[in-house]
N, C-alpha and C positions, 0 to 999 in steps of 0.2 A: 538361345539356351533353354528357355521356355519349352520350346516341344522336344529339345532332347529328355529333360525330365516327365513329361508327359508320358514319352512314349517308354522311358525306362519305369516310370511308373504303372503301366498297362503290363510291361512286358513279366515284373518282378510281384504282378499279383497273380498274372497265368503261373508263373513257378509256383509260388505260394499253393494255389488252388491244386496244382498238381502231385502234392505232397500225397500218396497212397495210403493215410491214415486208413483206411479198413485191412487194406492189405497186410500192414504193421502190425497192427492190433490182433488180429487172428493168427499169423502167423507167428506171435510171441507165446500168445495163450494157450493156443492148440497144435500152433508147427503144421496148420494145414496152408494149404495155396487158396485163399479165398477166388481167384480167378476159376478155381477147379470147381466150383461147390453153386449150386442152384442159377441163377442168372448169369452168376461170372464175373457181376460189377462189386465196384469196392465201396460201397454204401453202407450205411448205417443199416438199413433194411436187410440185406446180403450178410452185414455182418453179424447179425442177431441168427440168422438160419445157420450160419457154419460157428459159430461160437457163442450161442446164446444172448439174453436181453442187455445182463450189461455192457457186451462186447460190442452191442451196436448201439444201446444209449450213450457210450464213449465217444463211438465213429462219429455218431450223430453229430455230437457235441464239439467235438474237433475237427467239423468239418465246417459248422456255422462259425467257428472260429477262422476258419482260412476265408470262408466271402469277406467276412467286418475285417480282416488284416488286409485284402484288397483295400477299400476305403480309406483303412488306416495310410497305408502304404502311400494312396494316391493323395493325400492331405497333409502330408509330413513333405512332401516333393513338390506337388503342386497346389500349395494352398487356396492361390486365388482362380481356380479353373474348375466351378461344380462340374461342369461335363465328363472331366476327366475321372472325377470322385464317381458316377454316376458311371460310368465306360469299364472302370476296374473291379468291378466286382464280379461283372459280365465275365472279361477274364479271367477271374476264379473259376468260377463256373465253368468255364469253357475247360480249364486246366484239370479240373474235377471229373470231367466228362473223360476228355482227352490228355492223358496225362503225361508228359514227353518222356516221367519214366517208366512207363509200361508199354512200349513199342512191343508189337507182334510182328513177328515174321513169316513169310512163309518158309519152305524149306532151299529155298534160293537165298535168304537173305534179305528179300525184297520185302519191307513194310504194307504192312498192310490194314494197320490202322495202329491209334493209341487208344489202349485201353482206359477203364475208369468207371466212375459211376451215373449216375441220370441228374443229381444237380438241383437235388431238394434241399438236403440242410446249409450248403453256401450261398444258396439263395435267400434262405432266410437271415442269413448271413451277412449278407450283403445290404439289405433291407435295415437290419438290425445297425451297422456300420454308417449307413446314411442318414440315419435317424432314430436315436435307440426308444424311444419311447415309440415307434410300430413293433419293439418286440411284441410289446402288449400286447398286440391287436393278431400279431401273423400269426408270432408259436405257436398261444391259445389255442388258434383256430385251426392251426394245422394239425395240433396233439389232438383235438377234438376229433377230424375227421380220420387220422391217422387209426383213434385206438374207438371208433366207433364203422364205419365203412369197411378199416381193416385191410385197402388194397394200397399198395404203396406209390403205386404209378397215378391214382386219384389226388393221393394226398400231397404228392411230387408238382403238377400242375395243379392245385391249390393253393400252394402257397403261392407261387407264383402270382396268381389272382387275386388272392388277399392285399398281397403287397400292392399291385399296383392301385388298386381302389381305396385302400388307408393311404399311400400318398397323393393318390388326386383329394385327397380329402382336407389332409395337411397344408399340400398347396391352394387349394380356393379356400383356406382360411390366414393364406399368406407364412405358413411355419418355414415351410421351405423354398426351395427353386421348382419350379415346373417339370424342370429337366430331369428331377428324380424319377417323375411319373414314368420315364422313357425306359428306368431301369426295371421297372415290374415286368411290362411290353418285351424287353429283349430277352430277357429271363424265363418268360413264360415259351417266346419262340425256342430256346436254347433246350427248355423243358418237354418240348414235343419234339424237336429233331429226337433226341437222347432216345426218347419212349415210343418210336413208331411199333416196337415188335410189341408193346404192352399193350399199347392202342389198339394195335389188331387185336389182339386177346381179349381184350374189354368188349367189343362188337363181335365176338363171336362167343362171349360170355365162361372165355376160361383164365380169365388171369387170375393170378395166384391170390388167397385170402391170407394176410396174417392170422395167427390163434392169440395172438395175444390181442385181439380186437371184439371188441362184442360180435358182428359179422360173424370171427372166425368161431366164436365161443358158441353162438346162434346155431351155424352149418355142423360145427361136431356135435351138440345136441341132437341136431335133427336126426342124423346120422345114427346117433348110438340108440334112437329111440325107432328107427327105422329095421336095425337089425335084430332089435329084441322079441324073441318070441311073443306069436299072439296066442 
């Protein structure tokens, strides 16, 4: 009975995860298809460019809401199984990526991927669900690199990074299970599958700058100081 809750607990935090919160949200406020508008993912990031800050400090926020309801999910079913607690956030994540309700087709019919977004704020999410006092430590860090760098595929496998090194830290002072440490690690792999096309862009030094970042504030300076008469 045990691993049917397990796995009804994995399975019921990918639903979770796959909830379209950006797509919702944009499409409430402004009636556009956030699918249609700059990347195409339904992110907090994506959501800010097709419906401005507070559309995507919403998404943000109700997307780190669906990683910590994984956790929740996976602890209210299977209390005495950290691994599983550690396993289900992943599938938020994964459900936030690849979302079962945003199937693409081609014009056969034939599927051809699930849409979604790249798997930053459920991750934090997630983090936040298995241990909430590393909010402290991940948000912080992430809003720091987010509204200072400016690039949101940096800030995306940052957290990721964050997470895992605040929980090896937690565990070799005995706060939690070891097994958490596992959950940074698969989060950050889940973080790179998502962002291989931003990856490329980053090594060939054109991925996108937010403006609402120092970076972005830095390059339109430059820019507007570039085009003014000498």
């Amino acid at each position: 009975m045990q691993i049917v809750f397990a796995i009804l607990a994995v399975v019921l935090a990918y639903v979770i995860g796959s909830v379209p919160v950006g797509l919702l949200i944009v499409k409430i406020t402004t009636g556009k298809d956030i699918r249609e508008i700059e990347s195409g993912r339904t992110g907090g990031t994506n959501a800010m460019r097709a419906a401005g800050f507070w559309a995507g400090f919403a998404t943000a926020m109700l997307d780190i809401v669906k990683g910590a309801a994984g956790v929740w999910v996976a602890r209210w079913l299977t209390p005495e199984l950290p691994i599983i607690h550690m396993i289900a956030p992943l599938a938020s994540i994964l459900g936030h990526n690849h979302s079962i309700f945003l199937p693409e087709r081609d014009e056969n019919g034939k599927l051809i991927r699930l849409r979604g977004g790249a798997g930053g704020a459920p991750s934090v999410g997630g983090a936040m669900g298995l241990y909430l006092p590393s909010i402290l430590i991940v948000l912080p860090l992430g809003m720091l690199t987010f509204f200072t760098i400016g690039i949101a595929s940096v800030t995306t496998m940052a957290v990721a990074l964050y997470s895992t090194l605040a929980f090896a830290y937690f565990a070799s002072q005995g706060i939690i299970p070891w097994a958490y440490v596992w959950y940074g690690v698969g989060a950050e792999i889940l973080l790179v599958l998502a962002l291989q096309p931003n990856i490329k862009r980053l090594f060939e030094g054109n991925e996108r700058v937010v403006k609402y970042s120092l970076n972005g504030w830095l390059r339109k300076r430059k820019e507007e100081q570039q085009g003014e008469p000498q």
